[in-house]
N, C-alpha and C positions, 0 to 999 in steps of 0.2 A: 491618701490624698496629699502627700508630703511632695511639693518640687524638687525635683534635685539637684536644678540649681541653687536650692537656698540649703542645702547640707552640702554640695560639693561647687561652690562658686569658682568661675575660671573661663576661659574659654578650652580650655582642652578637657576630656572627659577623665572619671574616678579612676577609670582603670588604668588608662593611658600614661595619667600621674604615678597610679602604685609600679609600675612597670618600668617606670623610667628612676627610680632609687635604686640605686648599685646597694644599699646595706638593707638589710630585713627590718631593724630597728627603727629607719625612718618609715618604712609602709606596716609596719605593726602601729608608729603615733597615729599618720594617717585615720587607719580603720579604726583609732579607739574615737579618733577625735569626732568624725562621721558617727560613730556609735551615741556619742555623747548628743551630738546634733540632732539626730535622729528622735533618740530618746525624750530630750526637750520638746521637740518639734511634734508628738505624740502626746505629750503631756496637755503641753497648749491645745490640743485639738481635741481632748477627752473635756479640760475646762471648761471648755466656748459649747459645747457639744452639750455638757451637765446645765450647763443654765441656759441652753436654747427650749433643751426636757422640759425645765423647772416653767422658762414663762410661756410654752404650750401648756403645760399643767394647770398654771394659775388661770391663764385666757379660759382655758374650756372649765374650769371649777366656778372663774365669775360669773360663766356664763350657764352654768347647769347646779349652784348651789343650792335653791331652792326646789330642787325634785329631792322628791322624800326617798326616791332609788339612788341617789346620788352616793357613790362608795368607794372606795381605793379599786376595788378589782375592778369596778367601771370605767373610772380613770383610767387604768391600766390596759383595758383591752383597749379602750382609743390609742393610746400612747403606743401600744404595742411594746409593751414592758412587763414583766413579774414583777406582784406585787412588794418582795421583800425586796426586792433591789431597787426597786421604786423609792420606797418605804426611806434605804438608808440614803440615797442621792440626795432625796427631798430633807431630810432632816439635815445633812449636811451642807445643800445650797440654801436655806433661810433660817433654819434652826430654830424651825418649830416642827409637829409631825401634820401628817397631811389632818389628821382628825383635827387638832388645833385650829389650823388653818380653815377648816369646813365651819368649825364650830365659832371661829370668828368673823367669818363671811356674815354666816346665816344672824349670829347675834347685835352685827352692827347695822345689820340693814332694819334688822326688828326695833331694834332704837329707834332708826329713823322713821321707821311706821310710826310706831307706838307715841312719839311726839310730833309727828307732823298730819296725822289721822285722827279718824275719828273708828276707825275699822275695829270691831270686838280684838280682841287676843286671842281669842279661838281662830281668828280670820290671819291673823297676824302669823301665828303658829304655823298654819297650813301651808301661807304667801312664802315662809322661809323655811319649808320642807320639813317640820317636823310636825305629823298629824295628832301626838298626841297633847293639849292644852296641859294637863300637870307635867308632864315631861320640860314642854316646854319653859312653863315659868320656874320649873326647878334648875332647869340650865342657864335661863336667863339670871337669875340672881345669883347664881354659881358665878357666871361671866361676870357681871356687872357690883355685885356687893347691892345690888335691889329687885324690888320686884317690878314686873310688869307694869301695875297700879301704881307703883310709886315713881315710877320714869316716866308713866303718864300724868300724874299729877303736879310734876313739875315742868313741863309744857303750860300748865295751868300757871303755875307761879308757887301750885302749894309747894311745904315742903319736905 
């Protein structure tokens, strides 16, 4: 999807030019320099391409974090990507791994319950896809440095 007026700029075409140098050495710079252009110009377009991936990814994860089915190879067949290669784009455009990222979705939003509700934790757990209640407050104070009870209790004011 490269133009090729923006690798071979002119009004007369690539070849036309390489044709019209009487020494080899000026249509050998030519094709290296074309090569170079090329090559940039492929670079830039894998970039824009990795983080167009990256925020489809994130859109459909904000948007499907909370199903307890929610996983890399799900993402992935949306995406229409393997998961290892998924795997390393995604760590290299935000530099976290997708787990991280699942696990922070599902944990900031439980925050937001857990102090803006009155909804049990079992309810809470389910609401942010993880069906088992010990699971869950073992990840949440993992994530958070607290429990469940006690990021509710400071919604109260205790502390």
């Amino acid at each position: 999807n490269v133009p090729l007026d923006a690798l071979s700029p002119g009004r007369e075409g690539l070849l036309y030019r390489l044709m019209a140098y009487p020494e080899p050495g000026r249509a050998r710079q030519e094709l290296e320099d074309l090569a170079d252009r090329l090559t940039r110009s492929i670079r830039e377009g894998r970039a824009s391409m990795s983080q167009l991936l990256i925020l489809q990814a994130l859109e459909f994860l904000e948007a499907h974090y909370a199903e307890e089915d929610m996983s890399i190879e799900r993402l992935c067949r949306h995406l229409h990507l393997s998961p290892s290669y998924f795997s390393v784009l995604f760590k290299r455009e935000t530099q976290k791994t997708f787990h991280q990222t699942l696990s922070e979705m599902r944990m900031n939003r439980a925050m937001l319950l857990l102090t803006t509700t009155n909804e049990k934790t079992a309810q809470i757990a389910l609401a942010v896809g993880i069906p088992d209640p010990s699971y869950f407050s073992y990840a949440f104070k993992k994530h958070f440095g607290l429990s469940p009870s006690q990021a509710r209790g400071r919604k109260a004011g205790a502390p």
